[in-house]
C-alpha positions as CSV (number, residue, x, y, z in Angstrom):
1,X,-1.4,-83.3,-12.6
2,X,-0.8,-81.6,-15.9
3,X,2.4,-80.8,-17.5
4,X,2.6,-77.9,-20.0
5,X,5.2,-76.6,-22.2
6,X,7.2,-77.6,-24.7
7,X,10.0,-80.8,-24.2
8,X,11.6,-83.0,-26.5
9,X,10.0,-84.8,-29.3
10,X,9.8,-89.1,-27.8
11,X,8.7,-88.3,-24.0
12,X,5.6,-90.4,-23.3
13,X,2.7,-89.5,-21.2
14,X,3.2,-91.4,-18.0
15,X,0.4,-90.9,-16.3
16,X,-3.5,-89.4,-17.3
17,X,-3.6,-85.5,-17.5
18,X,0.3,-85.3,-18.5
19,X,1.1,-83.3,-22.0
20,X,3.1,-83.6,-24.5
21,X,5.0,-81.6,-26.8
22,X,6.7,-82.6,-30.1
23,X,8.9,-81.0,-32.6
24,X,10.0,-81.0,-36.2
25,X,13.4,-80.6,-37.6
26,X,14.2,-77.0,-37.3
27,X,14.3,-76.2,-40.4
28,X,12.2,-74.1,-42.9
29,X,10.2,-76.2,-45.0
30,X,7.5,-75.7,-47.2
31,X,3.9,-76.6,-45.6
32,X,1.8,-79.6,-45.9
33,X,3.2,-83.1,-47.3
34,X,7.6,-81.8,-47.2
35,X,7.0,-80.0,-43.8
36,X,4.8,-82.8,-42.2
37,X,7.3,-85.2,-43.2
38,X,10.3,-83.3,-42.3
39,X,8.9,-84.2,-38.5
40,X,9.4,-87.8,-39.2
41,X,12.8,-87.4,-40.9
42,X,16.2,-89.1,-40.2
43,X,18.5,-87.0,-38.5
44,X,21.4,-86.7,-42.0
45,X,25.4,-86.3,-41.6
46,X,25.2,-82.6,-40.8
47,X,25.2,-81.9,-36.8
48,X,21.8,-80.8,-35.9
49,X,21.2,-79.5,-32.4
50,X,19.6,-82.3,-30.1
51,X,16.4,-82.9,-29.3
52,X,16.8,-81.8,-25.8
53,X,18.8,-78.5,-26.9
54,X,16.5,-77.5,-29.5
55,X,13.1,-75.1,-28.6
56,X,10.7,-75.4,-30.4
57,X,8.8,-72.3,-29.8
58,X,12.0,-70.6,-32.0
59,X,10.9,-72.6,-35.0
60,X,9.7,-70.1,-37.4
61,X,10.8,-67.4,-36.4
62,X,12.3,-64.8,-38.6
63,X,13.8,-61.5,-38.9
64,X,11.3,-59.1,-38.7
65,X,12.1,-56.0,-41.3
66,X,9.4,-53.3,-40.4
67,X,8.6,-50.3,-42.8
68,X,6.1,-48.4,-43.5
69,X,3.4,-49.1,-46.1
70,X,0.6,-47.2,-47.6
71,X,-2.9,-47.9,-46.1
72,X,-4.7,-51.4,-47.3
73,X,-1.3,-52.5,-48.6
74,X,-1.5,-56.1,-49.2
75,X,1.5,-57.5,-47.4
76,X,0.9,-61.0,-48.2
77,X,-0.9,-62.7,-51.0
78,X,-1.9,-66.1,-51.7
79,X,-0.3,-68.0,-54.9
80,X,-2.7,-70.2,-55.2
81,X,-6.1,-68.7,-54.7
82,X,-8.9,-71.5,-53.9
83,X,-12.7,-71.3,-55.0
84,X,-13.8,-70.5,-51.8
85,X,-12.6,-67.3,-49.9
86,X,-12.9,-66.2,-46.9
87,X,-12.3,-62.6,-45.3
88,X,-11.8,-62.2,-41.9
89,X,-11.5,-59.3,-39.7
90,X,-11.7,-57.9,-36.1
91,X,-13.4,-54.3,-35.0
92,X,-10.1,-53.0,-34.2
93,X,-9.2,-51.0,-36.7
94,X,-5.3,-51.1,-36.5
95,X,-5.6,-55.1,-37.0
96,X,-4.4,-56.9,-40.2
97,X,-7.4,-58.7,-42.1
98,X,-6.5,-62.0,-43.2
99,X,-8.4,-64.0,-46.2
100,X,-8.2,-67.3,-46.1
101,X,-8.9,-70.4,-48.1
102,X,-12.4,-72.5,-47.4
103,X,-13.1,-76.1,-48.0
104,X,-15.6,-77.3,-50.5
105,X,-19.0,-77.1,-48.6
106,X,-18.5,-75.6,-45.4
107,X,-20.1,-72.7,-43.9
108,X,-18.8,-69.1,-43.1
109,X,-19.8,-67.1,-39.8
110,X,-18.6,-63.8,-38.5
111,X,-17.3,-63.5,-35.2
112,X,-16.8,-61.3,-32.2
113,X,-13.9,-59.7,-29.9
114,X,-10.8,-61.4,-31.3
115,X,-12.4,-64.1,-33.5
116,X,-12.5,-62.6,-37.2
117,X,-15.0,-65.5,-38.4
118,X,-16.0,-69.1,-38.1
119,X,-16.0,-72.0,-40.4
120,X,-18.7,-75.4,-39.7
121,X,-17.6,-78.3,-42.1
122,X,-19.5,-82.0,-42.1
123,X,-18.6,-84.6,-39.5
124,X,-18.4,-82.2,-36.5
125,X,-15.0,-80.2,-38.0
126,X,-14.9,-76.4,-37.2
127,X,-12.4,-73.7,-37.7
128,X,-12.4,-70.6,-35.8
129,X,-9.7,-67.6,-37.3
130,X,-8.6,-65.5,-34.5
131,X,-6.7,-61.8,-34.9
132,X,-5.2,-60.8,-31.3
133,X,-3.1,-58.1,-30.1
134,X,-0.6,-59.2,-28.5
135,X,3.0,-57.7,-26.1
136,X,5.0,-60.4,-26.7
137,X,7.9,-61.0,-29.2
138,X,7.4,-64.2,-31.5
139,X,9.1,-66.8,-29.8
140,X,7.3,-66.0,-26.6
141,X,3.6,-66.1,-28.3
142,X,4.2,-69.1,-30.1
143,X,5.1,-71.1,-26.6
144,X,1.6,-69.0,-25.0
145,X,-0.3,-69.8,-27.4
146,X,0.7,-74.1,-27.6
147,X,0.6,-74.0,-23.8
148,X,-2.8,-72.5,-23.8
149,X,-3.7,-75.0,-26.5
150,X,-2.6,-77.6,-24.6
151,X,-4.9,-76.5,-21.5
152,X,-8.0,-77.6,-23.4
153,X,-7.8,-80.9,-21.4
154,X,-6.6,-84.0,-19.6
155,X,-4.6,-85.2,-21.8
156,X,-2.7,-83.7,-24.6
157,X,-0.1,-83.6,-27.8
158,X,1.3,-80.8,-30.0
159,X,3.9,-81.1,-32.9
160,X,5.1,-78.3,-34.0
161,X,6.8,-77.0,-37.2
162,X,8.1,-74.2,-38.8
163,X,5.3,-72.1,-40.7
164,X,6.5,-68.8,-41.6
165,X,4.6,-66.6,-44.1
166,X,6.3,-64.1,-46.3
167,X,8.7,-62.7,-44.1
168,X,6.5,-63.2,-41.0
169,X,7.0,-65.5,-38.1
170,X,4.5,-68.1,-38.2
171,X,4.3,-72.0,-36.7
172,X,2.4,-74.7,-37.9
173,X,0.8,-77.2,-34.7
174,X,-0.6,-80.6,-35.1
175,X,-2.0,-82.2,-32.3
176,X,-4.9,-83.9,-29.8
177,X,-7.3,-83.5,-26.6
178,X,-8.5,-86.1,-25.1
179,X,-10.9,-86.2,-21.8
180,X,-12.4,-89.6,-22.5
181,X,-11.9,-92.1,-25.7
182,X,-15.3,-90.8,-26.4
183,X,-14.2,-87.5,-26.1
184,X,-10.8,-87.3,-28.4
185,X,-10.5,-84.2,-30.9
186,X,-7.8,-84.0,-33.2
187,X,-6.6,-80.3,-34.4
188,X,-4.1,-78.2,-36.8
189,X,-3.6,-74.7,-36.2
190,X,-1.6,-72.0,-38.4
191,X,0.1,-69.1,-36.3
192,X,2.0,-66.2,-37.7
193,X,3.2,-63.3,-36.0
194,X,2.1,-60.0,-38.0
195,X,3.4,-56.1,-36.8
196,X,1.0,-53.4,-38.4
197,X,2.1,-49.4,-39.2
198,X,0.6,-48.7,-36.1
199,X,3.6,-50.0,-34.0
200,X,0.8,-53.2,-32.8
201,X,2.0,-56.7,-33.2
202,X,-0.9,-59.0,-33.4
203,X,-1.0,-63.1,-33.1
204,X,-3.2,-64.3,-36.2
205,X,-4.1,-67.8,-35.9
206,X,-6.3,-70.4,-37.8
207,X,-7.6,-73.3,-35.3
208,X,-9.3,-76.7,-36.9
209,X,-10.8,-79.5,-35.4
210,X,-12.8,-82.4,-35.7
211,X,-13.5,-85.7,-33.8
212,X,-10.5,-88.1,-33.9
213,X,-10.0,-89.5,-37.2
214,X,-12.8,-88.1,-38.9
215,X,-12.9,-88.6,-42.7
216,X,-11.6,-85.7,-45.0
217,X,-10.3,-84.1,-41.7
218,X,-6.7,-83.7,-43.6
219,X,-7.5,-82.7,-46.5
220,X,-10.0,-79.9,-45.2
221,X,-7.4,-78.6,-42.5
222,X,-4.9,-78.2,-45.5
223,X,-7.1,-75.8,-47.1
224,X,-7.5,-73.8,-44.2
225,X,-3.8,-73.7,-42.7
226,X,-2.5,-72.8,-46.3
227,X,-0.9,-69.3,-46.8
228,X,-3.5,-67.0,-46.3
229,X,-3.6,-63.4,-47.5
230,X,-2.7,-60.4,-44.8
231,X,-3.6,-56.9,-45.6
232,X,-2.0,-53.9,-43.4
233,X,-4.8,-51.1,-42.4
């Protein structure tokens, strides 16, 4: 029996084929090393909702302030720009295109449908960069897209943390599958909710993953989660 959704950060998997769902502090931090520990951190003096009153599908979420921009504005930039770029985009032409960074000696695809492009590293890690349409307000995508996340098998973990992206709604998601021992993948995945001039919202998302505890996994997942450019058609 499988258990989806998202639930308080310390429940254990009782049985095979349950999930489970962790959740950061909810609180706006800075990706990477601050936000990753931020997860870990002490609850201080100041009353912070409980674990079991918190949700983290909220976490990240932002006003949205919508207005309209000339064509090809870029909406979002990167401060640091790596070596390696990558430009991903979908055939629709009312979706955002999204550029983001690319670790030192992996390979670049296009893609199809909703996928904007693929990304093949060493050691069996892959990245996939996905631009979707979607109906549903942030909050609600976020929690559609861990569940469906956590429907990739038997047994499953997300943590999640807040990831917004200048002045966008985004969530950052840390996590495992497992089927077998043999068969254990370990993934980070960057979300952010992006509206267009056309009125469309659409769920841009950057998905790594790699065989459990493979070397340089980090390192190369940080790269690829980073801010990322978005440009408005």
């Amino acid at each position: 029996m499988k258990r989806t959704g998202l639930v308080a950060l310390g429940l254990a998997c009782l049985m095979a084929g349950c999930v489970r769902t962790s959740d950061g502090d909810p609180v706006a931090a800075e990706l990477g090393t601050e936000a990753t520990s931020s997860a870990m951190s002490t609850p201080s003096a100041t009353v912070q909702p409980t674990l079991q009153e918190s949700d983290p599908s909220a976490y990240g979420v932002v006003p949205t302030k919508r207005a309209p921009v000339p064509p090809n504005t870029v909406a979002c930039s990167q401060p640091l720009k790596p070596g390696v770029r990558m430009a991903a985009q979908v055939k629709d032409p009312q979706a955002p295109k999204v550029t983001v960074g690319v670790p030192e000696g992996w390979s670049m695809s296009g893609g199809s449908g909703d996928t904007g492009g693929q990304l093949t590293g060493p050691d069996g890690m892959t990245a996939t960069v996905t631009i979707a349409q979607t109906q549903l307000d942030p909050a609600a995508a976020f929690k559609k897209y861990a569940d469906d996340l956590m429907e990739e098998a038997a047994v499953s973990s997300v943590s999640v943390l807040p990831g917004e992206l200048c002045e966008y709604s985004g969530q950052k998601l840390m996590g495992a599958w497992s089927d077998t021992p043999q068969n254990a993948v370990e993934f980070e995945d960057r979300i952010v909710h992006v509206w267009t001039n056309s009125g469309n919202d659409y769920l841009v998302s950057v998905h790594v993953q790699a065989p459990t505890d493979t070397a340089g996994f980090d390192d190369a997942a940080s790269v690829l989660t980073e801010d990322f450019e978005i440009v408005l058609p």
